[in-house]
N, C-alpha and C positions, 0 to 999 in steps of 0.2 A: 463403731461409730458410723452414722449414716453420712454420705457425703454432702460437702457442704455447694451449694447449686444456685449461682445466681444464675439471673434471666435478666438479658435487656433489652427493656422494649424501647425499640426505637421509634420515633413522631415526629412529624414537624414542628410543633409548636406553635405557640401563637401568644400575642401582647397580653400581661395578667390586669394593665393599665393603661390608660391613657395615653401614658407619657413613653410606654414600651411599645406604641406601634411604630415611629418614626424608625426609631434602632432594629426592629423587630423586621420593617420592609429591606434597610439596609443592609442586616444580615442576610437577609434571601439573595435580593439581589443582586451582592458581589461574592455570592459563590462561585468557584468558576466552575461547576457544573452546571450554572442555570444559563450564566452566560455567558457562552464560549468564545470570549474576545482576547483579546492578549490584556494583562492586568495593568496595564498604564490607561487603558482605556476603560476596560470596566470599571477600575476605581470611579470615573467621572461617569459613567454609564447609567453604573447602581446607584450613584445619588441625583440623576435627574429622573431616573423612573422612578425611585420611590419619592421625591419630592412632588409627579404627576399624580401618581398613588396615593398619596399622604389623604387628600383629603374623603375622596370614595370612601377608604378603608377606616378611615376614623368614626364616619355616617352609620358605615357596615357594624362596627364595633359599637357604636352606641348602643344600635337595636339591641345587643347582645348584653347589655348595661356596661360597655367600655371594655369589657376584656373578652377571649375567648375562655370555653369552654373548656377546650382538649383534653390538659393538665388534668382538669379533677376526672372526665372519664378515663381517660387514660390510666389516672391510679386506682379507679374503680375497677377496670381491666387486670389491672396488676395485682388486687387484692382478692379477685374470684381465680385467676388465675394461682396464687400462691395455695389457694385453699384446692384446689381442683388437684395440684398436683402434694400431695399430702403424704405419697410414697417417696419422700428423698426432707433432704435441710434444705428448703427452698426457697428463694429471698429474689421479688425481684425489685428490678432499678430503673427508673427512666432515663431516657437520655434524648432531647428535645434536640433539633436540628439548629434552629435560629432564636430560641428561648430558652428561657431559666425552665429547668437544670440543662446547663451544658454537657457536651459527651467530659469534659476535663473533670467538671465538680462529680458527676457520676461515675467515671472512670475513680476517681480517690475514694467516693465513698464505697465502690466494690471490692478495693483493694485494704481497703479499712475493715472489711465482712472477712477478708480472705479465705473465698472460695474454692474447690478444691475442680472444680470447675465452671465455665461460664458459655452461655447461650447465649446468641444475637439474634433476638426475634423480630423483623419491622414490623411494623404496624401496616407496612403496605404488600398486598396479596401478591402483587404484578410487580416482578423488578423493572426498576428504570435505575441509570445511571445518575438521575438526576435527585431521588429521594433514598431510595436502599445504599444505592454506589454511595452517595455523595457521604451517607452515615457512616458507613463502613470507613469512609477514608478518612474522616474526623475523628473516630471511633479508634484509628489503629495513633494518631497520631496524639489523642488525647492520653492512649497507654504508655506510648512511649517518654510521654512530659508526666506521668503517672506514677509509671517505675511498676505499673500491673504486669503480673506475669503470671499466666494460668493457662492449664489447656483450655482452649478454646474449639466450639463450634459457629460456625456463623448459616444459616437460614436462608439462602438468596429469596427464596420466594416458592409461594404456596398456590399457584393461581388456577392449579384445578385440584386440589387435595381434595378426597372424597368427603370429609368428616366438613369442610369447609365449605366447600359445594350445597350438602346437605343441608345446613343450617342458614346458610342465604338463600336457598332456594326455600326453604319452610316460610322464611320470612315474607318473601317473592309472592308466595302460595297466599298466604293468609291476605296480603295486601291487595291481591289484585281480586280473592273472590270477595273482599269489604267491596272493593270499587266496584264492582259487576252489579253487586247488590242494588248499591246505591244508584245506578243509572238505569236510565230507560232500555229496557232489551233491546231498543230498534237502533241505540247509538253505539257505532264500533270502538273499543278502547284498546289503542294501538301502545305497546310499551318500550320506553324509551330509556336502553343503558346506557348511562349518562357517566361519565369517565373524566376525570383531570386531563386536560389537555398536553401535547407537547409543541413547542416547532418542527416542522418536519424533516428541517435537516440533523435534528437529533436522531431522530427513530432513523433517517435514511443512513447516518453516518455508523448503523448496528443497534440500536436500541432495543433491546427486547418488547417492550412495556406493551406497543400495539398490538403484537401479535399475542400477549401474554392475556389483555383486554380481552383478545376473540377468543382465546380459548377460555375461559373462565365465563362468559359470555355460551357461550357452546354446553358447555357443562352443566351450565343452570338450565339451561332450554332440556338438552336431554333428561336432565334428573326431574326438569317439572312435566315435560311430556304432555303439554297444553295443545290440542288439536289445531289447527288451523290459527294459529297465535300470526298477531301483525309483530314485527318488533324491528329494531335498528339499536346500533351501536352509534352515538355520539359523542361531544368531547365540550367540556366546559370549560370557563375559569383563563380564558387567551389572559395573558398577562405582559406579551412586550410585540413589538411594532415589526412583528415578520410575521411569516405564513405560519399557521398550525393545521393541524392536522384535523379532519371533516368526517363528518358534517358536523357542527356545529349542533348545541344543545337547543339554542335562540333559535336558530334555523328551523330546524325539526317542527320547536313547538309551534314555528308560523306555520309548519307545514300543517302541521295535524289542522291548524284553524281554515285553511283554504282546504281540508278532505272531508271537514266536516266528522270528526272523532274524539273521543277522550283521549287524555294521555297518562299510562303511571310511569313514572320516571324511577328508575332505580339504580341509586348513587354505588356502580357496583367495584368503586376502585377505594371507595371510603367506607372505613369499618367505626368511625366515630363521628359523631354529631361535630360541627363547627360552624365556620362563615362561609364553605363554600354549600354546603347542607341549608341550614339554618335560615342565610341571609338569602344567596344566591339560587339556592331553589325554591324555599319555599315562602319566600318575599319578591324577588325580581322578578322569577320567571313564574308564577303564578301570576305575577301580574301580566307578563306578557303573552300569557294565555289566555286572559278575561281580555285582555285587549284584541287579541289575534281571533278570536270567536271560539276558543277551545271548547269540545263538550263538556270537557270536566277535567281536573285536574287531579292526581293523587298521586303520593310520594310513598315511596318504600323507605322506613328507618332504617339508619345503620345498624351494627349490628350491636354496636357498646361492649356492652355485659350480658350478652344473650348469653344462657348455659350454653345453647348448642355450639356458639361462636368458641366461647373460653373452652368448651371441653376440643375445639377441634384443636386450639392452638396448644392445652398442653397435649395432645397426641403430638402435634409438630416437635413439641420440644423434646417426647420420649424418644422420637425420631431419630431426632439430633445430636441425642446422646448418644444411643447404639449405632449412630453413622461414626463415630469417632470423630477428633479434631479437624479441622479444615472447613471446606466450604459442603452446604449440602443443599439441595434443590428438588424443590417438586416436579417440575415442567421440563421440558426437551426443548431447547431453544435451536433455530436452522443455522446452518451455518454462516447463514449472511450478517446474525444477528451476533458481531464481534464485539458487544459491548456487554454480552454477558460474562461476568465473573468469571466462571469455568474455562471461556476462551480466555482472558484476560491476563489468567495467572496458569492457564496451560497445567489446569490440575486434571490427571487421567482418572476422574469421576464419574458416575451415572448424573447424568442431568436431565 
C-alpha cells in the first residue's frame, strides 16, 4: 500500500463575510505574536485596533464583494498541488491562521484521513515568527486538543529554493518585458519589492523574515540577470502605531514620481491574490502613483496556481519527506537571527 500523506498548507486567512471581518481583525490582533504586550493588555489592545481597523477593512472588503479571496485560492493551490504530487496517497488540508478552517477543525479532519505521515507547508516563502512561527504553535497546540499523532515534518521556509526562485522570477520576466513594452523607451522603469511589513523591534529582537526578504530578493535578481536593473526592497501593509521597518512601499512610489520613472512592484512575500495585493496595490497605491506623477504603474501577479509555483512546492514537500521528521529549512539564517526555529528548539540541522 502506498503511504498515506497529508500536506498542510498553512495561510492567514481572511473574513468569508461581512460579518467575519470584526472577529477576523480580533483574531489577528490578539495573537501574541503580532503583539508582544503582556496579555492583560493586549486583550484591550487588539480591540481598540481592530475597532480603528474595522472600518478601512470593511471598504477594503467590499471592493472584494465582502469577503476575501484566499480560501478558494488557496484550495485551488491544494488541489494542483494534490495532482502534481500523484506518486504517493496524497490529501491536502488547509489550516487558516485567524479564519475558518482553524488549525483545531483541520487538525481533526487529518486525523480523521489518518495519515501515515504529515507535512507543514506555509504558504509563506520567508519565515517570520509572526505568520509560520505563530502557525506552527497553534498547529502543535490544535494536535494536542486533537489527539493527532503522526510523524511529522514541518517546512520553516523556502525563501531561495531554486525551483521557487525559478518560477517567480519567469513571472518577474514576463511582467516587466509587458511593461517595457508598453512604455516610452525614453521612460526609466525602476522595480519595486514590495514585502509585508514588520515592526522593527521584531526583526531586531532575531527575526529572520528581513533578511530572508534580501535573500529571496537577491535570488530573483541573479536568476533574471537584467542588466543595469534600478530596483529597491520595500515593506507595506504597517498595521499598529510603532516603527516598521523601511522604506516604505507609499514612500518609494512617491519617490519614483519626484525621479520621474515607472514602477513594477512585485509582491514578492505573497504567493496568493488578497487585500493586501488586490486592494492595497492595485487600488491605493495605483492611486498614489497617478497622483504622485508616476510614469506608469504595473504589478507582478502572485503566483496562485502557477504550474511552475505548485511543481516547486511539491518538490519542497519530496524534500521534506526524505529530510525525515522534525524541522527542515531552505535558507541559513546568522546567528543573530534567534527567532529562527532551528535556534529555537536547538535542533542540530542543516539550515
Amino acid at each position: 500500500m502506498r503511504r498515506k500523506i497529508a500536506i498542510v498548507l498553512f495561510n492567514l486567512g481572511g473574513p468569508d463575510n461581512p460579518a467575519a471581518i470584526k472577529p477576523f481583525l480580533l483574531n489577528l490582533f490578539n495573537d501574541a505574536a503580532i503583539l508582544r504586550v503582556p496579555f492583560f493588555v493586549r486583550f484591550f489592545l487588539a480591540r481598540i485596533i481592530a475597532r480603528t481597523r474595522l472600518k478601512p477593512a470593511t471598504e477594503n472588503y467590499a471592493l472584494l464583494g465582502g469577503r476575501s479571496p484566499l480560501l478558494e485560492l488557496t484550495q485551488q493551490q491544494a488541489a494542483a498541488l494534490e495532482t502534481e504530487l500523484d506518486d504517493a496517497d496524497t490529501k491536502c488540508f488547509i489550516a487558516m491562521r485567524y479564519w475558518h478552517p482553524f488549525s483545531l477543525e483541520t487538525a481533526r479532519a487529518v486525523k480523521a484521513w489518518g495519515p501515515d505521515e504529515i507535512v507543514l507547508l506555509p504558504l509563506y516563502p520567508q519565515y517570520s515568527s509572526t505568520t509560520t512561527g505563530s502557525s506552527f504553535t497553534a498547529w502543535r497546540t490544535a494536535t494536542a486538543r486533537a489527539g493527532l499523532v503522526a510523524r511529522t515534518t514541518a517546512l520553516c521556509c523556502y525563501a531561495t529554493d531554486p525551483a521557487y526562485i525559478a518560477a517567480t522570477t519567469a513571472m518577474v520576466r514576463s511582467a516587466y518585458d509587458t511593461a517595457r513594452v508598453s512604455l516610452d523607451p525614453a521612460i526609466p522603469l525602476r522595480v519595486l519589492f514590495s514585502a509585508h511589513g514588520l515592526p522593527e523591534k521584531i526583526v531586531r529582537a532575531g527575526d529572520p523574515y528581513q533578511a530572508q526578504i534580501e535573500q529571496t530578493t537577491a535570488a530573483v535578481l541573479d536568476a533574471w540577470g537584467q542588466p543595469d536593473l534600478d530596483w529597491v526592497v520595500c515593506y507595506q501593509s504597517r498595521a499598529t502605531p510603532v516603527k516598521w521597518i523601511g522604506p516604505s512601499t507609499d514612500q518609494e512610489i512617491e519617490r519614483a514620481g519626484r525621479d520621474g520613472v515607472a514602477v513594477l512592484v512585485i509582491p514578492i512575500a505573497f504567493v496568493s491574490e488578497h487585500s493586501e495585493t488586490l486592494v492595497e496595490l492595485d487600488i491605493e497605491y495605483r492611486h498614489l502613483a497617478e497622483k504622485s506623477g508616476v510614469k506608469g504603474y504595473f504589478r507582478v501577479p502572485t503566483q496562485n496556481a502557477d504550474p511552475g509555483f505548485i511543481a516547486a512546492l511539491a518538490g519542497l514537500v519530496r524534500q521534506a519527506l526524505a529530510s525525515g521528521p522534525g524541522l527542515c529549512g531552505q535558507n541559513r539564517c546568522a546567528a543573530d537571527r534567534t527567532d529562527c526555529p532551528f535556534a529555537l528548539s536547538a535542533v542540530e540541522k542543516p539550515h
